[in-house]
C-alpha angles and dihedrals in degrees: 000000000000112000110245108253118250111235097261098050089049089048089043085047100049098033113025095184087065102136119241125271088269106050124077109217096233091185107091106212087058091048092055092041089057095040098038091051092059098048087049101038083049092041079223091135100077082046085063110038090061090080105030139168097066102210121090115244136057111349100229086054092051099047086054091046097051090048092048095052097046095050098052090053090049084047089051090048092046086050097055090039083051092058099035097259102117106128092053081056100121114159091106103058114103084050088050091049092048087055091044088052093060094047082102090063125103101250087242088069094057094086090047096059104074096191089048083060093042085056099044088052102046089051092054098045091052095043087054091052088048088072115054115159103016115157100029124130119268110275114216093225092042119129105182124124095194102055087052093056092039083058100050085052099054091041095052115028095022086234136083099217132092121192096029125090115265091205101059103036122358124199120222139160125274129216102185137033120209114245103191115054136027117251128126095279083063093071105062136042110196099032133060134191122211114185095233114247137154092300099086111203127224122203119203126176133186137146092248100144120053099178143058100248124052123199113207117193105214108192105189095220126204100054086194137022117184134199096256102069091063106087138187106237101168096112090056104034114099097228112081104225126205112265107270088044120082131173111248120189128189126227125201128232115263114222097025112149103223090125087052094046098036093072098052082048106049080046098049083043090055092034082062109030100029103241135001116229101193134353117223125197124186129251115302094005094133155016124243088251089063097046091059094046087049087046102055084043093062119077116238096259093065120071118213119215110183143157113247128198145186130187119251108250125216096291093345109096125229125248129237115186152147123235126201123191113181104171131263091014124093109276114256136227127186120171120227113257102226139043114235117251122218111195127173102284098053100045078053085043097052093038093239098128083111083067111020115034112228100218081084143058127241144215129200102233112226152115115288099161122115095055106216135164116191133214117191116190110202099170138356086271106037119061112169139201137169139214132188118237106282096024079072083056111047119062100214130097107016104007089092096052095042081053097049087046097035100203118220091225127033112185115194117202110205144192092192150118114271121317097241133158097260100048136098094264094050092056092041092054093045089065103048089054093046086050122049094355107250120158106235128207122188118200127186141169123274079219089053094046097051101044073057108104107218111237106282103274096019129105120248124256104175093138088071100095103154138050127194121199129187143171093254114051144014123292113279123216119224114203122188108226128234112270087021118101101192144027120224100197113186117216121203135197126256126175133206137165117256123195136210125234088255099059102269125130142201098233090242089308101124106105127209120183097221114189105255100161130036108188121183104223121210112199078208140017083237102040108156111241116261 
């Protein structure tokens, strides 16, 4: 039988920059990673959670006690990593010399020594205090030592840690803390830990959005999609597939006027909300030549999301993507995860059985290689990523990591029937803003909606193209009415206070964008209906 690990061999294992059983690792983020890792790994951490607070005397004392504590240590580490001073940071020393003391243990006996557990959390509770504010923007006016270096990190490793393996665990902000179950992302409020795996992160950060509210104009582009642009591509593609499966592509459409519409409709969107801030289109909406036209179209101070394809060719596979450009930083590109599955019924539902057969199932054939997953922070309260239709759906690979960061906005690009209430999307997003909190919004083509057959004795409702999905209330259905060619939907701010599972909270400074304006946009007075 394998012999059980002691505590120091499994930390060693796991993270090989662990430092070594005299030196306290005065980086935060490392000091979390190590101590974390153990309470997860142990599972010790629901053990002692059951009969918390620690301190004798009345429970509600000596919550506020705990929390207090905890935080004014935190406040001490940021000051001396504000100033530089990080590694004569010792007020957690005595904590740091108790865990060393138990590297000898075998790693089962963890869970069975309370005041071991009592030591792990306290130094990752004060080790998440200790980064507030990690991952903002730079702010103009800022003097802190410690948040310059935390963004150079992230820029440029994708991690905040330092000494532990980025291969094995990476550390990254959080934006959100669940409020409803009990796992490891229930114990800190400013760190995550993702275990690391074949999705790579990107963190970006600018001070892109100055206000509190942020309009988004979502053109739900294309307005039709028809069945010949699906196309059966198995004899050509390169992978053999078992008899009943067959490879489809999807071309798009040559001469199409979005670049001459997008512009009416950005202006009639300002005219009518004031400014845009960002412009959002849904998956395969577009080709690379066409982002970068939009793009140029669009003035600096607007960001662009959108969904970009590319037929599959002969033995080459197609792309399906979605670009983000957030001036002035490098333009983004981050590949959908999984290739999208037609089975019977949606051949039948989409009425393609004249192109694919639907005895058979079907595989989108593209390029699904260089696994990312983007996080753009556009304020100290907005922090922004984007997924492509399935990958919303299917848990692996990223769903782990959107749920330790909790992103304030998800938005989902879809290729996909109407977004309404009753549908997938509806029920995904619904969990992701019920853990850890994001606020989720679906997007899908008017083209898209409409090739979609309502269920046999219901109305259609292929007009409904987005979905918005918040903490608060139940999801909202955006329809796009008829003459009108675009949606501005304006997002406001609401904070809450968020706790963590050992009794510390956020002071109200958790932020949710919550829908607060819905505008029909024309690209002209005169636009012919659709």
């Amino acid at each position: 039988m394998p012999v059980e690990p002691t505590v120091e061999q499994f930390l060693a294992g796991i993270l090989p920059g662990c430092p070594d059983a005299t030196t306290f690792p005065w980086w935060p983020p490392d000091c979390f990673a190590v101590c974390l890792t153990l309470l997860k790994h142990t599972g010790a951490y629901t053990q002692l959670l059951q009969d918390w607070p620690p301190d004798r005397g009345k429970r509600e004392e000596a919550l506020a006690h705990w929390a207090s504590t905890v935080r004014d240590v935190g406040a001490d580490w940021r000051n001396a990593l504000r100033q530089g001073l990080g590694p004569q940071f010792n007020g957690l020393s005595k904590e740091w010399e108790h865990l060393c003391r138990s590297f000898n243990r075998q790693l089962w006996t963890v869970a069975k020594d309370c005041d071991l557990l009592k030591t792990l959390m306290k130094l990752v509770a004060v080790a998440d205090e200790a980064c507030e504010g990690v991952g903002a923007p730079e702010d103009t006016g800022e003097d802190d030592h410690f948040l310059q270096q935390t963004r150079a990190f992230l820029r440029d490793d994708a991690t905040l840690g330092v000494r532990v393996d980025p291969t094995r665990v990476r550390v990254l902000p959080r934006m959100h803390t669940p409020q409803n179950g009990l796992t490891e992302r229930s114990l800190s409020l400013y760190l995550s830990m993702c275990d690391a795996g074949e999705v790579t992160p990107r963190w970006l950060s600018t001070p892109f959005l100055q206000n509190d509210s942020i309009n988004l104009l979502l053109i739900p582009w294309p307005h039709e999609v028809l069945v010949s642009q699906f196309r059966d591509v198995t004899d050509t593609a390169t992978t053999d597939l078992p008899d009943g499966f067959g490879f489809f592509t999807y071309d798009f459409l040559k001469g199409d006027d979005l670049i001459a519409l997008a512009g009416p409709l950005y202006a009639e969107a300002k005219r009518k909300l004031g400014r845009i801030d960002g412009v959002v289109l849904p998956e395969l909406s577009i080709t690379d030549e066409q982002f970068r036209a939009l793009r140029d179209s669009l003035p600096p101070e607007c960001f662009l999301v959108a969904g970009v394809g590319r037929a599959g060719v002969d033995s080459q596979r197609g792309g399906n993507e979605v670009r983000l450009s957030f001036p002035p930083l490098q333009e983004v590109v981050q590949k959908k995860h999984h290739p999208w599955k037609l089975d019977e019924s949606q051949v039948i539902q989409y009425g393609l059985g004249g192109v694919l057969s639907p005895s058979r199932e079907w595989w989108e054939y593209a390029d699904l290689t260089d696994r990312r997953l983007d996080f753009i922070a556009m304020s100290e309260d907005l922090v922004i990523c984007a997924l492509v239709c399935e990958d919303l759906a299917r848990p692996d690979p990223v769903a782990n990591m959107v749920r330790a960061v909790g992103p304030n906005l998800l938005l989902a690009l879809l290729m996909d029937g109407p977004q309404t209430k009753e549908r997938w999307a509806a029920r995904y997003a619904t969990v992701l803003a019920d853990d850890p909190g994001c606020s989720v919004l679906s997007l899908t083509s008017l083209g898209m909606a409409q090739l979609s057959s309502p269920e046999a004795g219901k109305p259609s409702r292929s007009r409904v193209v987005a979905l918005w999905k918040d903490r608060f209330k139940s999801a909202i259905e955006i329809e796009l009415p008829q003459g009108s060619d675009a949606i501005a939907i304006s997002l406001s701010t609401r904070y809450d206070e968020e706790f963590t599972a050992d009794g510390r909270g956020d002071d109200i400074n958790a932020a949710f964008p919550i829908l607060s304006g819905v505008h029909p946009i024309c690209a002209t007075a005169g636009s012919k209906k659709r």
